[in-house]
C-alpha positions in Angstrom: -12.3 34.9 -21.5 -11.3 31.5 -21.7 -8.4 32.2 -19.3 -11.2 33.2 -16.7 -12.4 30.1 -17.1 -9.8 28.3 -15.8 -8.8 30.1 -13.3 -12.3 29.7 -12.2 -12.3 25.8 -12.9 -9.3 25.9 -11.0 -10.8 27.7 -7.7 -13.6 25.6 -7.8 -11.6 22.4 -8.0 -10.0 23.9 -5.2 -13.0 24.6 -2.8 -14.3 21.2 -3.7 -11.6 19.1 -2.2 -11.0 21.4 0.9 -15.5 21.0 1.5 -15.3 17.4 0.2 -12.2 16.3 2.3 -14.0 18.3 5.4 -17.2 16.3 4.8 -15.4 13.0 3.9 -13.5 13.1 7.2 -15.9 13.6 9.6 -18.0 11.2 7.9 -15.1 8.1 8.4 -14.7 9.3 11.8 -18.2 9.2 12.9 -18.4 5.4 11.2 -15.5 4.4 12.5 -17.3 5.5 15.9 -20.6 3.7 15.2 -18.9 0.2 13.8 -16.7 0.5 17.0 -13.8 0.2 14.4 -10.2 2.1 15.0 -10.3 4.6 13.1 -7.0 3.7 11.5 -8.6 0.4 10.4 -11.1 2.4 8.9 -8.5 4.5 7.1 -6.5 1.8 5.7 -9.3 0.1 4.3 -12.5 2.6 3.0 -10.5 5.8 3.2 -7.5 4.3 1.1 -9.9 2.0 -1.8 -11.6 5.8 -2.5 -8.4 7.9 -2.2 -6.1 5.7 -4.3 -8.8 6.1 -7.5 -7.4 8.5 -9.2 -4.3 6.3 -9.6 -5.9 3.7 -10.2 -7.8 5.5 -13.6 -4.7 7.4 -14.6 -2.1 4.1 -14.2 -4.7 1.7 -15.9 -5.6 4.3 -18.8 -1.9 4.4 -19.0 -1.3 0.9 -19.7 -4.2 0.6 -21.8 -3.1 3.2 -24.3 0.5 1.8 -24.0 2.2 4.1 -22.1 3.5 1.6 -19.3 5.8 4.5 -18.2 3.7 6.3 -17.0 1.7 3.6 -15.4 4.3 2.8 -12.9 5.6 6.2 -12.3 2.2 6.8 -11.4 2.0 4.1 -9.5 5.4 3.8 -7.5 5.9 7.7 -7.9 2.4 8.0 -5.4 3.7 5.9 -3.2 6.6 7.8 -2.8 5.0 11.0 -2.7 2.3 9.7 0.3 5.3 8.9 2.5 8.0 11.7 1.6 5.5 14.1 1.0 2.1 13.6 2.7 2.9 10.9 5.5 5.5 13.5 6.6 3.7 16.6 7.1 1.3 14.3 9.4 4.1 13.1 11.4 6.1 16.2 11.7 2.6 18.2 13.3 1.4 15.4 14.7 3.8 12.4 16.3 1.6 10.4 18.4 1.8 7.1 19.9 0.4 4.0 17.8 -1.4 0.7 18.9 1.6 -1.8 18.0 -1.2 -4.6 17.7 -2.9 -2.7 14.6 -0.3 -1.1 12.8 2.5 -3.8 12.8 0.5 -5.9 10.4 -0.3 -3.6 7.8 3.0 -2.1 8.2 5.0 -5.6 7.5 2.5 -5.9 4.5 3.6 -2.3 3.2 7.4 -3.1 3.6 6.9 -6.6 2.4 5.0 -5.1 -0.7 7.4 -2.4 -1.7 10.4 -5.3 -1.5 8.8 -8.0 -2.9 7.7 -5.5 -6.2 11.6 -4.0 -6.4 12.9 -7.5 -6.8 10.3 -8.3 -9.1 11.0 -5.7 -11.5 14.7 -6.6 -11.3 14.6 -8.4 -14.4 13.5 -5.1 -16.5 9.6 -6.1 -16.3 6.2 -7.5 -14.5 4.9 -10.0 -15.4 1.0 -11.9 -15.0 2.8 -14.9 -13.2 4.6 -12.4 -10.9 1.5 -10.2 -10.4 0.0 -13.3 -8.6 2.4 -12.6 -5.8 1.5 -9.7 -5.3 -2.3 -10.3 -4.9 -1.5 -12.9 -2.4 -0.2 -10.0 -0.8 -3.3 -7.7 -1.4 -5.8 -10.8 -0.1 -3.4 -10.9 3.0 -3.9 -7.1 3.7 -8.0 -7.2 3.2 -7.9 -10.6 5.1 -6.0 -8.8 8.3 -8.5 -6.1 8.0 -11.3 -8.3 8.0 -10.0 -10.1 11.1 -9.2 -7.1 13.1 -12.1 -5.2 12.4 -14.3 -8.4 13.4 -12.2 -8.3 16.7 -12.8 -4.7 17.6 -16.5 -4.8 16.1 -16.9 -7.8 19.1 -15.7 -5.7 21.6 -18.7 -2.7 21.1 -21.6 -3.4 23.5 -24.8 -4.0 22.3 -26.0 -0.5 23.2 -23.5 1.0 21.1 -24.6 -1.2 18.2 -27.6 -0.2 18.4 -27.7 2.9 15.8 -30.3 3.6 13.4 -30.5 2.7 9.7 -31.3 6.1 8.8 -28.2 7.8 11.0 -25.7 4.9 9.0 -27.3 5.6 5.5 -26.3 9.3 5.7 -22.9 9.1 7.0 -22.0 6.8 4.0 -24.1 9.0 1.6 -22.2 11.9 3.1 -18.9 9.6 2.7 -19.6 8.8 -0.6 -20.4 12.7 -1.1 -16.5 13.8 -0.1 -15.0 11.1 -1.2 -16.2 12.7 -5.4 -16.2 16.0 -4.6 -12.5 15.3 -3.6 -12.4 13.3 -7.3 -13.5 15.5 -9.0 -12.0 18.4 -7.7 -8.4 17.3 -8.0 -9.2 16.4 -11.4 -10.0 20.0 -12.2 -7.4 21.3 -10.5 -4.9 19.3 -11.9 -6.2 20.0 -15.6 -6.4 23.9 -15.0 -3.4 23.9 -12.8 -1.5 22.1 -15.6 -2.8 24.7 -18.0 -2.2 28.0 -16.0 1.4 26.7 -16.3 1.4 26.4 -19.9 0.4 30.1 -20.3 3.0 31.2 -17.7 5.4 29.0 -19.8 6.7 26.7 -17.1 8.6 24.0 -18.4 6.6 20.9 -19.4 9.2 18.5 -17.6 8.4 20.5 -14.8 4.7 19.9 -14.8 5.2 16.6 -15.8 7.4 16.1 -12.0 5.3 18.3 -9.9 1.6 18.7 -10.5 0.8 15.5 -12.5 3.2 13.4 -10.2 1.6 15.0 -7.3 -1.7 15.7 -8.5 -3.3 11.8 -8.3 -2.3 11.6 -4.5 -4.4 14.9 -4.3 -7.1 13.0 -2.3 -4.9 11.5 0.0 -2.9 15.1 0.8 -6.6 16.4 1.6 -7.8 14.2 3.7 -4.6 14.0 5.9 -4.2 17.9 6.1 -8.1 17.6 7.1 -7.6 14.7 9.5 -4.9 16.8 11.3 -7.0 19.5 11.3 -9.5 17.3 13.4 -6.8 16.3 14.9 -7.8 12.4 13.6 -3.7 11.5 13.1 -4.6 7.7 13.0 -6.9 8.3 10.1 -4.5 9.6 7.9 -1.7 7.6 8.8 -4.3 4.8 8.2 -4.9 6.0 4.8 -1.7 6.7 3.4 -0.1 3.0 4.7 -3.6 1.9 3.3 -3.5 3.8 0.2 0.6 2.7 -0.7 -0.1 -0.9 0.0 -2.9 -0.8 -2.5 -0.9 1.2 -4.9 1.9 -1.3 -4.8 -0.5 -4.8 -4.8 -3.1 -3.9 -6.9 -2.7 -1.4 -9.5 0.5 -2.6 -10.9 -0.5 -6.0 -11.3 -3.7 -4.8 -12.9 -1.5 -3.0 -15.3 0.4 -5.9 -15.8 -2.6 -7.8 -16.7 -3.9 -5.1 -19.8 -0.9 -4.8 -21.2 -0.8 -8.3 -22.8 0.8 -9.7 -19.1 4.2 -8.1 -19.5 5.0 -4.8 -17.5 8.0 -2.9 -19.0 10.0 -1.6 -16.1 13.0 1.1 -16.9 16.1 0.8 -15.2 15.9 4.1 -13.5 12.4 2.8 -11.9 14.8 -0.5 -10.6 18.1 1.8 -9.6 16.1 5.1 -8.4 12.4 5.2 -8.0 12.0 1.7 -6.4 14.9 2.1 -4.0 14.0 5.3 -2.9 9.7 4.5 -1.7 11.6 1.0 0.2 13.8 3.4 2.2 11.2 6.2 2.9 9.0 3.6 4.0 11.8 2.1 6.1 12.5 5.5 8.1 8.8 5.4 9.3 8.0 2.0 9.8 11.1 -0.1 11.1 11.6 2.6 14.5 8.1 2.3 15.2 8.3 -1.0 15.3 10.3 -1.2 18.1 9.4 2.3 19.6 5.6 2.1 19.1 5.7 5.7 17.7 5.8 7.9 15.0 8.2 10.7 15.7 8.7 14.1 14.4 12.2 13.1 13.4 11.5 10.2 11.2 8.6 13.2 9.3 11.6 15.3 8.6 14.2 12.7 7.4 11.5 11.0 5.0 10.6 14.8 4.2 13.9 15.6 3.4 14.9 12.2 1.3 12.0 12.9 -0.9 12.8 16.4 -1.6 16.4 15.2 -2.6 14.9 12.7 -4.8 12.8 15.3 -6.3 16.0 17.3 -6.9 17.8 14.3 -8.8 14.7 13.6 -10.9 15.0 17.5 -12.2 18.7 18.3 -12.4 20.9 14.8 -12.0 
């Protein structure tokens, strides 16, 4: 009986993030419309804050309880997973063309962010004082957003202003709607997925590398697969540059902060993990940069680095 049950936790944690990430989609899109915003603005901002929650909760609990371990592998190890994993399925099915002007910004604050934590941790940890860095860098990012959405926001005619209270009210009801049922559904099917592989005996190191490293960027996987589904690639390229910026600025620092202001780092997060999110993140940022696209090539590489790091993390 009680196995039923968690198969049947696990389904429905399953239909609640494929009918929350539908809803929560088309809900961004449609206020992205309305505000006259790009929609990648919109993803790098709203979309990312409510996708990046569940690391947010798992790293802080982490630090709290004194496992600073797995606050940063959290932490670093989403990042890493959204571009290897996540970033990479978008561009390999959908390359597209990008507005230089709008991504290059965010994008020199993503690389900028990843470096600046790397050398950071350097010394073996992070701490309060060199936190502060890195919410200079996290005011930068919400600053640019600020600035460009303002500029965009100026150039929407009145007429398309003009949308009623009630019509904006739902959309960000119906945002707020997907954006927990995709919450709440990862979290059950993370739990239930982790214990259907207990009772099929799977190795616990194996969990521990696969469904709980993958399961907090859950929310982000959904809404991209759902974006390219709509066919919405600059939301979800939005979200995930979003959602690792604000995995790298915020949540470690935070951790830094309730764990007395000193951040234990490990040497293999300095040597391996570290390295590894600067170069994915190199492969799809620094040739767009110069190309002004995302191509199917640079999905594959990045999808292909991450895989190998995956490999070394289970039999190196």
């Amino acid at each position: 009986m009680e196995n039923i049950i968690i198969l049947g936790l696990f389904a429905a944690g399953l239909l609640l993030i494929i009918k929350g990430g539908d809803i929560f989609v088309d809900s961004a899109r449609t206020i992205a419309e309305d505000l006259g915003i790009p929609k990648f603005i919109i993803g790098a901002t709203i979309v990312s804050f409510a996708t990046t929650l569940p690391e947010l909760v798992v790293s802080l609990l982490a630090a709290i309880n004194g496992d600073t371990q797995m606050a940063i592998g959290n932490a670093v190890g989403s990042v890493t997973a959204n571009t290897g994993l996540i970033m990479s399925i978008s561009v390999i099915f959908m390359p597209s063309a990008v507005r230089r002007r709008v991504y290059l910004p965010k994008s020199m604050i993503l690389m900028a962010s990843i470096i600046i934590l790397w050398l950071l941790s350097m010394k073996g940890n992070l701490t309060t004082k060199n936190s502060l860095l890195l919410f200079i860098l996290l005011f930068i990012f919400l600053w640019e957003n600020i600035k460009s959405s303002t500029k965009e926001t100026s150039k929407v005619s009145k007429k398309g202003k003009k949308n009623k209270a009630k019509k904006e009210f739902k959309q960000v009801l119906l945002f707020l709607v997907g954006a927990a049922a995709i919450m709440i559904g990862s979290e059950l099917l993370v739990d239930n997925g982790i214990k259907i592989a207990k009772i099929l005996n799977v190795p616990e190191n194996v969990i521990a590398l696969t469904m709980v490293a993958i399961g907090t960027s859950l929310p982000e996987l959904v809404t991209t697969l759902t974006a390219l589904a709509k066919k919405e690639s600059s939301l979800s390229v939005g979200n995930i540059i979003g959602a690792n910026i604000i995995d790298t600025v915020l949540i470690l620092p935070l951790c830094s902060i309730v764990s007395g202001g000193n951040l234990p780092v490990s040497n293999e997060n300095v040597v391996l993990d570290m390295p590894i999110c600067a170069v994915e993140a190199a492969v799809m940022i620094i040739p767009m940069m110069f190309t002004g696209k995302f191509k199917k090539w640079q999905g594959i590489l990045t999808l292909v680095i991450y895989v190998g790091y995956i490999y070394i993390l289970c039999f190196a």
